[in-house]
C-alpha positions in Angstrom: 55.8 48.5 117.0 56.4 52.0 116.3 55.9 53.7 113.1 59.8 54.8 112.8 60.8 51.2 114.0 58.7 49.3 111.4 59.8 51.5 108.8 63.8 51.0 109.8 63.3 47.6 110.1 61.6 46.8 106.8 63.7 49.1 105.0 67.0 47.8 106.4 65.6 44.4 105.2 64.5 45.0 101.6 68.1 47.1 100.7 70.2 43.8 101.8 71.9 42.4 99.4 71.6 39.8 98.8 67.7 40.2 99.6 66.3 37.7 102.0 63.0 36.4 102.1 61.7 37.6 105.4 58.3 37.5 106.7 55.8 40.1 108.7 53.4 38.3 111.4 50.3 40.3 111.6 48.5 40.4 115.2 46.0 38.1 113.6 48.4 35.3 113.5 49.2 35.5 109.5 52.5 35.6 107.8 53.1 37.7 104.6 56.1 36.3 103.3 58.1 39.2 101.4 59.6 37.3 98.2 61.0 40.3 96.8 62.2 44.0 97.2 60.8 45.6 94.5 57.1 43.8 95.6 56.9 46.3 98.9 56.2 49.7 99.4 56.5 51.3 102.8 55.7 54.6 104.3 54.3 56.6 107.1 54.3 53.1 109.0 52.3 51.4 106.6 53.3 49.1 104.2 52.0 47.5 100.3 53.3 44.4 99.4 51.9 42.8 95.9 52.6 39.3 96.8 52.3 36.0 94.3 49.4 36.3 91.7 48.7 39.8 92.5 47.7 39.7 95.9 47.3 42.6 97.7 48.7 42.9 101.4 48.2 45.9 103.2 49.5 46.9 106.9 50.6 49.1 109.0 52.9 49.4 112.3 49.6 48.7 114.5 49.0 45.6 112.9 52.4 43.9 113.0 53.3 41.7 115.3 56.8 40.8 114.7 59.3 40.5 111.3 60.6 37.0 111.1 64.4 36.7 109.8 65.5 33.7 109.0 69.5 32.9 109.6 71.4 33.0 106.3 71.7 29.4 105.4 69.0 27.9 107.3 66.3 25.8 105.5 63.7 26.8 104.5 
């Protein structure tokens, strides 16, 4: 993914409204499930997300995989 395209996409994402929960799939297989907007920082293709209890993700365009949207009303 490149740096311009991760940042569009997770921008686009936090300033819905309503927010979404949406989740970024590292190439390592795990999900960081974004929970809220104000909780992620992103810039210059990277990305801080303080997630539940104060942890720490950090990642960049390299490392992502894909963002995972769910459909508005689907179960979650």
């Amino acid at each position: 993914m490149t740096a311009d395209h991760f940042e569009d996409t997770i921008t686009t994402l936090i300033e819905r409204i309503p927010f979404q929960i949406f989740k970024v799939e590292l190439n390592t297989g795990e999900q960081v499930e974004i929970d809220h907007s104000r909780d992620i920082i992103v810039r210059d293709g990277r990305a801080v997300f303080l997630g539940p209890g104060g942890t720490l993700h950090l990642f960049d365009h390299e490392s992502v995989n894909q963002v995972i949207v769910e459909p508005v009303g689907a179960n979650v």
